[in-house]
N, C-alpha and C positions, 0 to 999 in steps of 0.2 A: 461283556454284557452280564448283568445278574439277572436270573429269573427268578421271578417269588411268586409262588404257588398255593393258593388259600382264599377264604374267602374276600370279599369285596361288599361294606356294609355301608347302611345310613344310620350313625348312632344317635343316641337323644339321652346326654347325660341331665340326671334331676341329683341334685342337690339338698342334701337336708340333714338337720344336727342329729340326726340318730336312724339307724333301720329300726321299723316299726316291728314291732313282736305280731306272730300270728292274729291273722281277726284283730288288725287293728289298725289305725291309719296316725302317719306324725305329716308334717306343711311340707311341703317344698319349695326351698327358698330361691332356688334358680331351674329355669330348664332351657339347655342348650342342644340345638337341630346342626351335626357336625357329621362329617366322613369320617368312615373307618374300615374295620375289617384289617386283620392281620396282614393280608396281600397287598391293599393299598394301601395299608402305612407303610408299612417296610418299602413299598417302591417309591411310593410317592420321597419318604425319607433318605431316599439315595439319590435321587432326582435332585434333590433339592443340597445334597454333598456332592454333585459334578461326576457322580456315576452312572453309567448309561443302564437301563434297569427295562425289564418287561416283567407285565402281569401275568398268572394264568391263573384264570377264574370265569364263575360261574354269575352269571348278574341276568333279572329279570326284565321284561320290558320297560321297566319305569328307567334304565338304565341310561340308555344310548338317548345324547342329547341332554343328559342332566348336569348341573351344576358340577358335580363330581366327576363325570367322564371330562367336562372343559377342564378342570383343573388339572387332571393326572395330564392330558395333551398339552397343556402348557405348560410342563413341568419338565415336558416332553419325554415321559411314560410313555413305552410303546404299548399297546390296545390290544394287537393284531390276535393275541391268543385269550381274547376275553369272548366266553361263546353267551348269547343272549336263550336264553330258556323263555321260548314264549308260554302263554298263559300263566308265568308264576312273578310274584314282585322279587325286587333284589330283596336279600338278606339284612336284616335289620339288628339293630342290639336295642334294649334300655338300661342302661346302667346309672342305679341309685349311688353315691359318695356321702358319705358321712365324713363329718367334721374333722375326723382323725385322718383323711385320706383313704379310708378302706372303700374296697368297691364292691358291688355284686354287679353279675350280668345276665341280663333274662334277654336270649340268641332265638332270634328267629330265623330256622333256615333259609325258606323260600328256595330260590334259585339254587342256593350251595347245595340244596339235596341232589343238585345233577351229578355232582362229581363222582355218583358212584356205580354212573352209567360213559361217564363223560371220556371218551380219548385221550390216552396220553398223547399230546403236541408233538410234532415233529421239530425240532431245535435244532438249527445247523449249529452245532457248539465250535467253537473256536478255543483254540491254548489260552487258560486264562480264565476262561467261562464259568460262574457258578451259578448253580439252581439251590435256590431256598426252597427249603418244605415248610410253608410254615403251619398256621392251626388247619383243620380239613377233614374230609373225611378217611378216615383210615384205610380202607383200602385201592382209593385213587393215589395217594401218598406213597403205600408201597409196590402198586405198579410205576410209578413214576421214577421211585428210584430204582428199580430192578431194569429201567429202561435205559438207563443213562451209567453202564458198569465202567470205572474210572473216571467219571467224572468228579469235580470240586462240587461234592453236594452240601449242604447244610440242611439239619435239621431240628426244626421245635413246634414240639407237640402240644404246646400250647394249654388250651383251657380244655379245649378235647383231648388232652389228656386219658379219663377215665374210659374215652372209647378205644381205645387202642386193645388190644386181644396180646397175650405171650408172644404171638407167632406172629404178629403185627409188628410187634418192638424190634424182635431179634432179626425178620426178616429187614426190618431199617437199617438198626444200627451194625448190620453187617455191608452195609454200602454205603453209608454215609462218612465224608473224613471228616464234619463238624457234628456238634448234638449242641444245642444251649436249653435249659430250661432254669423254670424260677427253682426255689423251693420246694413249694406244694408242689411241683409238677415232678421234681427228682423223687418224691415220697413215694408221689403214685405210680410212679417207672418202675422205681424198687419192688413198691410191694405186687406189681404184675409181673415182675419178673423172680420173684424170686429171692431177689441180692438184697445187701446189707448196704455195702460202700458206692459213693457214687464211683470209685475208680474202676468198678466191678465193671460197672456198662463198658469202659472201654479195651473189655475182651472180648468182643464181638467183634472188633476192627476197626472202630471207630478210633480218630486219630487225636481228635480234640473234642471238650468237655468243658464246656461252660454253666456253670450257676451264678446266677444272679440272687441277691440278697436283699434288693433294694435299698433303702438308706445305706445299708450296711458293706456297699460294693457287692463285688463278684471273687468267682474263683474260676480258675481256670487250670486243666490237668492236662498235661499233654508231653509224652514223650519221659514219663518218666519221673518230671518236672511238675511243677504245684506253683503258681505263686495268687497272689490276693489284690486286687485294683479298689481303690476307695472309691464311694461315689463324692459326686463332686458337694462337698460341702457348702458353697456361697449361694445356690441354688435357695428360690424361694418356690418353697413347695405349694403351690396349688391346687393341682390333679395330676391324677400320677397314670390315668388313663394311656396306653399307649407308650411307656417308659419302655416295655420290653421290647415292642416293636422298635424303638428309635437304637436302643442299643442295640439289634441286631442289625440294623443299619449302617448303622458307625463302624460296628465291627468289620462287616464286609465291607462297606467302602476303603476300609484301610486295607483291609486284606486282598481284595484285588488290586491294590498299589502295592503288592508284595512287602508291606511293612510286619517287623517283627510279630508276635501273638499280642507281649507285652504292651506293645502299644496300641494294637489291634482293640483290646480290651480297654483301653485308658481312652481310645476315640468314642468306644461302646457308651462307656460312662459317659464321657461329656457331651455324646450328642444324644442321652438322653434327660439329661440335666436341662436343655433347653425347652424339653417336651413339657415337662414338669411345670415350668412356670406358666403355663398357660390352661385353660381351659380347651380339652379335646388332644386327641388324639393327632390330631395332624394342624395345632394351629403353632408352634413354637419350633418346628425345623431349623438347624441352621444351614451357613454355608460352612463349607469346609476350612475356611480361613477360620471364623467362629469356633467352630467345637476342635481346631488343631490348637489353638490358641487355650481354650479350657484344659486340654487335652495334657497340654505342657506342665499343668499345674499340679495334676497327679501323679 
């Protein structure tokens, strides 16, 4: 079982050939009403690669019963540690895309503000087990891994990034065996921490070190060892929405098949190469045959 820990959203990506400069408005040429949130992509995305995946998140009453809870249970997501915060709506995003692919994203908490009251989950873990951290609030994050000492944790800190505190990071990445973040998200590690290299963070104990590049691939540090995975070039880019999530995906689904890193990272890519060609976060998932198939290519 993977458990992915983060929020649970309803996004509404808009579409348009430029972000508009302050005090000022440009058309929008699409708008799309799509599931998301870091926690239900990434499970839903393992769901959907034939690995058995549980949510833990925070969702409002508008939740239970929606279009989105059917989906993650037919996907057959387990549910059971998804707590419902009455009186507040689930978490929402809007995220504008420009022509280029670049995104902004304006995150309405709602519900995700429980996590910082919210119980860490009782998890009968089994050999094998990992718990994802993924975006959240920071200090439900590092109760959660303080809670789980040797477990296969994984972590990424996502777009909440800049909330995380010194003592937030070091108290993670000294229990976590994975970390992946993008770019921007290694800058703002560094510069809250202190360091210069990304290989720095992995003296805290962390065992593995992912950076993704986008277009550009990933990098991955571990043990010592450096190598670099392309992304998948045949890939026709559309929205890039949810790319990180799908290759955190990828990556664990291979990596709970105890396959090598190197290929752990080359599933990452191409299962989020499929994300890419579609519109939203969670509409281009593949099956495992699909992104082992891309997988080969890299």
């Amino acid at each position: 079982m993977i458990y992915v820990s983060g929020p649970i959203a309803f996004d509404t990506i808009l579409h348009c050939a430029h972000f508009p400069h302050p005090n000022s408005a440009v058309q929008v040429t699409g708008v799309h009403e799509l599931f998301g949130g870091s926690a239900g992509n990434v499970a839903a995305c393992l769901a959907s690669l034939g690995a058995s995946s549980s949510v833990i998140s925070a969702v409002g009453e508008d939740f239970p019963g929606s279009p989105y809870e059917k989906k993650l249970l037919s996907l057959g997501v387990d549910t059971s540690h998804v707590s419902v915060v009455r009186g507040m709506r689930t978490s929402c995003a809007v995220m504008p895309v420009d022509s280029s692919g670049d995104l902004q994203s304006f995150f309405y908490r709602g519900a995700t503000g429980a996590f910082e009251s919210l119980p860490v989950p009782k998890l009968a873990l089994e050999e094998g087990d990992i718990i994802h951290i993924a975006t959240g609030e920071p200090s439900f994050n590092r109760r959660l891994a303080a809670a789980y000492p040797g477990a296969g944790i994984s972590f990424d800190p996502g777009y909440d990034s800049p909330l995380y505190s010194k003592e937030d990071l070091e108290s993670i990445l000294q229990r976590v065996k994975t970390a992946s973040m993008n770019t921007r998200e290694l800058e703002t590690a560094l510069h809250t921490l202190g360091k210069n290299a990304a290989t720095e963070l992995l003296g805290y104990g962390t065992e593995t070190l992912i950076i993704t590049h986008g277009r550009l691939g990933s990098c991955v540090y571990s043990g010592g060892r450096h190598f670099e995975v392309k992304a998948y070039a045949k890939a026709r880019i559309v929205d890039t929405t949810g790319a990180g999530d799908a290759y955190r995906a990828g990556f664990l689904a291979a990596r709970a098949k105890g396959m090598p890193l190197d290929k752990c990272a080359k599933f990452g890519s191409a299962t989020a190469s499929f994300v890419i060609e579609r519109i939203g976060s969670q509409e281009g998932f593949p099956s495992w045959e699909e992104a082992r198939e891309r997988a080969s290519e890299l």
